[in-house]
N, C-alpha and C positions, 0 to 999 in steps of 0.2 A: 303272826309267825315269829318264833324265837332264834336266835342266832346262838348255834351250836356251840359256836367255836369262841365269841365274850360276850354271850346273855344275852343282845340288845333285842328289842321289841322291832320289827319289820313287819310291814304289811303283805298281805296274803299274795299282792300282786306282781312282788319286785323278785327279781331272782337273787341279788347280792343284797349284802351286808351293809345300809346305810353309812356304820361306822368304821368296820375294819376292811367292809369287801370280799369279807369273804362270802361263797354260793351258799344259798340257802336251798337246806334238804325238804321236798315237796313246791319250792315253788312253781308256780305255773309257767311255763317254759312259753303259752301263746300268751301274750298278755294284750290287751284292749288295744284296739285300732289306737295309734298318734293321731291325736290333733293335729291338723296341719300346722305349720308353721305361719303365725304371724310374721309378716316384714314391716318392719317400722319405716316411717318418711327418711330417718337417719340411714337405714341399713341400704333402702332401696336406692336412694340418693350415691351412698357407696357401691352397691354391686348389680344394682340392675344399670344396663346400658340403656344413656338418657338417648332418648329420639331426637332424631334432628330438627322436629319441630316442636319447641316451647312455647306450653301454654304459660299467658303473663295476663295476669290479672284475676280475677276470681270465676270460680265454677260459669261454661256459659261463654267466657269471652272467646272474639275469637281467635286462632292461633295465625301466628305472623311466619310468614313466607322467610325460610334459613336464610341464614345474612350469606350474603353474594359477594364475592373481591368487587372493587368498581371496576366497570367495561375500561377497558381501554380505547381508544377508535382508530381504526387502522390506522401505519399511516398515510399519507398522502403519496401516491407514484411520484418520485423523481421525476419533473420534466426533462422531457426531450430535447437535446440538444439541438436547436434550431443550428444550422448551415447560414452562414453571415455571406449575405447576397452579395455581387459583388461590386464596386464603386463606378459608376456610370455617370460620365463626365454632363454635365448639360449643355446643353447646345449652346445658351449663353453665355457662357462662361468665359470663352478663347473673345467674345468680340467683349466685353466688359472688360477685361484684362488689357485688351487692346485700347480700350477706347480713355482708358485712367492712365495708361503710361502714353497715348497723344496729348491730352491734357496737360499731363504733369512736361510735358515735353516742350509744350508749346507754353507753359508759366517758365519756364527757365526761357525759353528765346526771349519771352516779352521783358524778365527782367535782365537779360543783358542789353536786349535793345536800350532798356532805358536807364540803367545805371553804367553799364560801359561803352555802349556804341557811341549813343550820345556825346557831343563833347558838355566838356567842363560848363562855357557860357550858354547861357541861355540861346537856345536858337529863336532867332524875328524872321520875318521875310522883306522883302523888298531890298531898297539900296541897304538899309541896316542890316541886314543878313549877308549881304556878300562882304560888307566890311568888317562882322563879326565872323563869318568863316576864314575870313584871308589872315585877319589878325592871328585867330587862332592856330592856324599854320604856321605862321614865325615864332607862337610862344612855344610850341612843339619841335619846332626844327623842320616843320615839310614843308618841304620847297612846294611836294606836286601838287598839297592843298592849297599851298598862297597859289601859282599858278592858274589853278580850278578855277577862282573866286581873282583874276587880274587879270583886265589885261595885256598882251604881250605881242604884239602884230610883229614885232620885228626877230625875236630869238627864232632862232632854228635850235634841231631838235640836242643839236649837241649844247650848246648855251643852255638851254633848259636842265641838261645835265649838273655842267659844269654850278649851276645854280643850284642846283638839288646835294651839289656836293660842298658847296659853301656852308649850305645850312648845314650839312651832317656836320661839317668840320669844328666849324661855334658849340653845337651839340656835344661832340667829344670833349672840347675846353670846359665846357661850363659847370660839367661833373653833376648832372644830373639838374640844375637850375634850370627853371623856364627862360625862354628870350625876352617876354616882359609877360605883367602882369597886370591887375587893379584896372582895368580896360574900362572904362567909359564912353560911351559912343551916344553924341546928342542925335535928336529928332535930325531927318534928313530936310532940306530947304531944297526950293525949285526957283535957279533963278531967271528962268525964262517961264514964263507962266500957261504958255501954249506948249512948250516942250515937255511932258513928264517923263524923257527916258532919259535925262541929264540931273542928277542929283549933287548937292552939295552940304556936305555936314564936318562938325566939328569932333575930334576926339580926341582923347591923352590917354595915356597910358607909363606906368614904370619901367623902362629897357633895362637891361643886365650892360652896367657898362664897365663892372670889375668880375671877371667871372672867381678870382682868384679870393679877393675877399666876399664876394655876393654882394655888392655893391648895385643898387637900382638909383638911375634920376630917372624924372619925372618926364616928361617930353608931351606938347600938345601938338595938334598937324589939325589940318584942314583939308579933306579926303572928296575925291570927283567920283562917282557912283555915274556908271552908263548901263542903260541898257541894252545889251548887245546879244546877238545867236541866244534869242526865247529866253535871255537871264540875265542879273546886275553884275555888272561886274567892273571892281576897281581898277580907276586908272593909275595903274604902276609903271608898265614899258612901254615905251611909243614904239 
């Protein structure tokens, strides 16, 4: 077929003009069913909507299950606030309490027994013990312990005093000095050999004979130890 309107050659089946477009007079107005449309891998890939499940690998394999966010796992319930029981004393408790402050009660008497009650010189027994108690009552100023440890058949109870007030008086001079010190007291001797409640021994000792410079002499004595009322005791007052 010719194209009217600038010459060109058209085929019998087209209704326009190859070249200019324009209508061509007698074309066939039904022309041949369209072939379908080819879709290429490219087109489909662009406009067909891909399925949620992709095949991966070649014809035949098989397709994988849509990918999945990862599970989360719940979380764990918050425990419950347990109710805090309440403090319940134990039975043993008030006597172990008890039983550590007797203790510690009874170490404090045993060390005052033995660092303060105690005196200074070593305590002996026998006639040497009443010679070393009595001493040590004149190096302290008590009269009532040299008394204790002497005897005194003849003083009444006011002499006893007046005696108790002698030693305090030396005491206040001396300004805190002992009455004597450095005490030495030998093994006691029996000079009756059937008698043992008649003792006789030797001792010296340092007196305070300047309280004002603290002045000590020396002094030795030869001391009678009886024993009399269930105990030794020095003979001092007839």
């Amino acid at each position: 077929m010719k194209c009217e309107k600038c010459g060109a050659v058209a085929a019998d089946d087209v209704a326009t003009c190859p070249d200019c477009g324009a209508p061509l007079a007698g074309a066939d107005m039904h022309p041949a069913a369209v072939a379908p449309l080819k879709v290429t891998k490219g087109l489909r890939r662009r406009f067909v909507p891909v399925p949620d499940t992709i095949a991966v690998g070649g014809p035949g394999s098989p397709a994988q299950a849509p990918a999945q966010a990862p599970a989360t796992a719940p979380a764990a319930p918050a425990a419950a606030k347990t109710a805090r029981a309440p403090f319940v004393r134990p039975s043993w408790l008030m006597p172990a309490i008890v039983a550590v402050v007797a203790v510690v009660a009874l170490a404090a008497v045993v060390a005052a027994i033995v660092f303060v009650v105690l005196p200074k010189f070593n305590q002996v027994s026998g006639p040497e013990g009443a010679v070393q108690r009595m001493m040590q009552g004149f190096a302290a100023y008590d009269g009532k312990m040299v008394l204790d440890n002497a005897t005194h058949p003849s003083m009444t109870s006011t002499d006893a005093l007046a005696f108790e007030k002698q030693l305090s008086d030396l005491k206040a001079a001396a300004g805190g000095k002992p009455y004597l010190k450095d005490l030495v007291i030998q093994p006691a001797t029996y000079p009756d050999a059937n008698n043992k409640d008649s003792a006789r021994m030797q001792m010296s000792a340092q007196y305070l004979t300047d309280p004002a410079k603290g002045t000590y002499s020396l002094s030795n004595e030869t001391i009678t130890v009886v024993f009399k009322d269930n105990k030794w005791q020095v003979v001092l007052f007839q």
